[in-house]
C-alpha positions in Angstrom: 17.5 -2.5 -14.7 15.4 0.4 -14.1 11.6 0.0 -12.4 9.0 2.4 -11.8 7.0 2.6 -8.8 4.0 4.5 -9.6 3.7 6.8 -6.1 4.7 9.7 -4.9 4.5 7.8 -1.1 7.7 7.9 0.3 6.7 5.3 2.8 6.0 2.8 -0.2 9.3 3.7 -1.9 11.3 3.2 0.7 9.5 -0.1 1.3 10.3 -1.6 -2.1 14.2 0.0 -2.0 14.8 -1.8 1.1 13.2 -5.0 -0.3 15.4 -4.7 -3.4 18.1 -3.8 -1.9 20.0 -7.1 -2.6 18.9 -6.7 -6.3 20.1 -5.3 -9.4 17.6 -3.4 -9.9 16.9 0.5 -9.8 13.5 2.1 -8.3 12.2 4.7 -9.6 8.9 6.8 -9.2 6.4 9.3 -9.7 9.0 12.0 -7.6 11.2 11.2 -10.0 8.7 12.7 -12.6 7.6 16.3 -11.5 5.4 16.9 -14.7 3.8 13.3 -13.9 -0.4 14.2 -13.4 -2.0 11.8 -11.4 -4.8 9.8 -12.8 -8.4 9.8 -11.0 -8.6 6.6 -9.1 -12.4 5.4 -10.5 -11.8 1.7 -10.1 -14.7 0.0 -7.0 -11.4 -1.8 -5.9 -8.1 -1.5 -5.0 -6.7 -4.5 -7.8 -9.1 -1.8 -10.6 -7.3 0.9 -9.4 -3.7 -0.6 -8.9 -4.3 -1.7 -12.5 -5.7 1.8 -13.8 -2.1 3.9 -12.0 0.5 0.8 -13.1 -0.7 1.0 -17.2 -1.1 5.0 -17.1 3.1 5.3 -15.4 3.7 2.1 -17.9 2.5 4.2 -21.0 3.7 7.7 -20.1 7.3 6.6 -18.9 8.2 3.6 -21.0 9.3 1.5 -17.9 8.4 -1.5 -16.8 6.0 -0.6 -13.4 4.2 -1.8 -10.3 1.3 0.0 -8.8 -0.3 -1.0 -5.4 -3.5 0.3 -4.3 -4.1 -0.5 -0.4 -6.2 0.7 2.4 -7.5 0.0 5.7 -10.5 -2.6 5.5 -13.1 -2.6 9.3 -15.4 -4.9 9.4 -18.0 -2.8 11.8 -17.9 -0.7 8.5 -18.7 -2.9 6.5 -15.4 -2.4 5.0 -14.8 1.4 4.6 -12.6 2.8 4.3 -12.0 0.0 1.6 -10.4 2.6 -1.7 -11.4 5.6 0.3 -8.6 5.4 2.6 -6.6 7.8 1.7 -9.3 10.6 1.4 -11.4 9.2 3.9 -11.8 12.6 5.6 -12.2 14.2 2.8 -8.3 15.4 2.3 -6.6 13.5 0.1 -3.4 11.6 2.4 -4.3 13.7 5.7 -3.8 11.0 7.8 -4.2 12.6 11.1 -7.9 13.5 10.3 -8.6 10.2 8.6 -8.0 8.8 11.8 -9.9 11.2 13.6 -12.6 10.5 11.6 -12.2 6.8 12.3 -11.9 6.9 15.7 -14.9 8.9 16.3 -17.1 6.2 14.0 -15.5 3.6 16.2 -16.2 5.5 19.6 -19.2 2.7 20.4 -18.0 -0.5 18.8 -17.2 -3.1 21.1 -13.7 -4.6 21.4 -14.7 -8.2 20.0 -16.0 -6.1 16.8 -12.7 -3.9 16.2 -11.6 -6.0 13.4 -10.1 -4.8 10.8 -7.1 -5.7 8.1 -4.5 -3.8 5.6 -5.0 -4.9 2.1 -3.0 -4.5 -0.5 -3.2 -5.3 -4.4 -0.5 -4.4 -6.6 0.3 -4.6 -10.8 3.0 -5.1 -12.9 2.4 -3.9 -16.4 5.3 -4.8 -18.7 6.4 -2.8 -21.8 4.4 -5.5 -24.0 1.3 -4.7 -22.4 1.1 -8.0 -19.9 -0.1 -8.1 -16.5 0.1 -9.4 -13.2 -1.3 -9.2 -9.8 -0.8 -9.9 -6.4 -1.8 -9.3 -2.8 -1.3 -9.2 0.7 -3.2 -8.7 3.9 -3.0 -8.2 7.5 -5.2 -8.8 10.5 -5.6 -6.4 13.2 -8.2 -4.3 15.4 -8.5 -1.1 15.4 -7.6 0.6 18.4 -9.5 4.0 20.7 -6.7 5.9 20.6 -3.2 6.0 18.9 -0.1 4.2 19.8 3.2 4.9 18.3 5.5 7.2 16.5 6.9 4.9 13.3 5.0 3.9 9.9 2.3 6.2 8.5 -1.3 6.5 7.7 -3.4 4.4 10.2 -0.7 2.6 11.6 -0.8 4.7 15.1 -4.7 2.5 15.2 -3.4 -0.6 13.9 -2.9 -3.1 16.4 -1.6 -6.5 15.6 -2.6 -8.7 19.0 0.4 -11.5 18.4 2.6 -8.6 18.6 1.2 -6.8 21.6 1.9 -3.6 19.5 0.5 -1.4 16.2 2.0 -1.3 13.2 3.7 2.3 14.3 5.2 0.7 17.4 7.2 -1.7 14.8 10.7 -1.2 13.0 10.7 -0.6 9.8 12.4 -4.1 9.6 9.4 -5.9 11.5 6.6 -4.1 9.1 8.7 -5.1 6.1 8.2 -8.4 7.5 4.4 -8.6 7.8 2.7 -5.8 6.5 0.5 -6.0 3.6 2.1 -4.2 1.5 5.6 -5.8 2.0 3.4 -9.1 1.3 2.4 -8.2 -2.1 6.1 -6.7 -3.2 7.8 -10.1 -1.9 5.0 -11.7 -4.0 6.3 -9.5 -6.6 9.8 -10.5 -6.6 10.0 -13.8 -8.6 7.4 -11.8 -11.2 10.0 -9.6 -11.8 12.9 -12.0 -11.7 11.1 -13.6 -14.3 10.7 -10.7 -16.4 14.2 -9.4 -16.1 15.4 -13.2 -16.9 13.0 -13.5 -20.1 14.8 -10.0 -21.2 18.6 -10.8 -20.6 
């Protein structure tokens, strides 16, 4: 059976492959559609705007797809970047200056007030029109400078204090283990077992 994963994020598509890898099912995505246009993300949260991408790929491909919306969340920020994450600088999915731009409005906030987490909320819109959501999160603290080579988007800042490490200092087995996003998908998983199960 063929999915779509509405992103052109090749960090998230590789995500979901390897967590599907045991099943019998296809990903797909947005590369996978060149004349695909992207549709403005106006939602106030990331479970609006997961919503808004997954029914937009739904209607314009005719597969059944998920769409995750997910960011960084600092609490001396009163939760910005929050849907911003992405563009946070300005650039949409520069990721070096987003964290530039972090770590300069984090230059004077005390260690016991770095905290931050990874959010993620992501839909499934079946071909009838139904939907579901789920989500995952992650604690962590936001770092002064970057550590690590692996992951992308803030994960060089990311630091996860049971692990002694950010999330760009873990394999790409480790993240799949914790992260946020690889929360929601394994949340997923029975959704769409269900689905597939209800169409065999």
């Amino acid at each position: 059976m063929e999915i779509l994963l509405a992103s052109q994020n090749r960090g998230k598509i590789a995500e979901l492959g390897e967590l599907l890898a045991d099943q019998k099912i296809q990903v797909r995505s947005l590369l996978d559609f060149p004349a695909y246009e992207d549709i403005e993300e106006t939602g106030r949260t990331f479970a609006e705007n997961a919503a808004l991408k997954a029914r937009a790929a739904m209607t314009k491909t005719g597969l059944l797809t998920l769409a995750d919306d997910s960011g960084l969340e600092v609490e001396a920020l009163s939760g910005a970047p929050g849907v911003y994450s992405a563009r946070f600088a300005g650039e949409q999915g520069n990721a070096e200056k987003n964290i530039d731009k972090l770590l300069a409005l984090m230059t004077d906030i005390p260690e016991e007030k770095r905290g931050a987490r990874f959010r993620c909320s992501l839909v499934i819109v079946t071909l009838d029109g139904k939907e579901y959501l789920v989500e995952g999160s992650v604690e962590g603290q936001i770092l002064h400078q970057r550590q690590g080579e692996g992951g992308f988007g803030y994960d060089p800042v990311f630091y996860l204090p049971e692990l002694s490490r950010t999330m760009a200092e873990l394999s790409a087995t480790q993240k799949n283990s914790l992260s946020h996003r690889a929360q929601a998908f394994r949340k997923a998983l029975p959704i769409l077992a269900e689905i597939i199960n209800d169409k065999a």
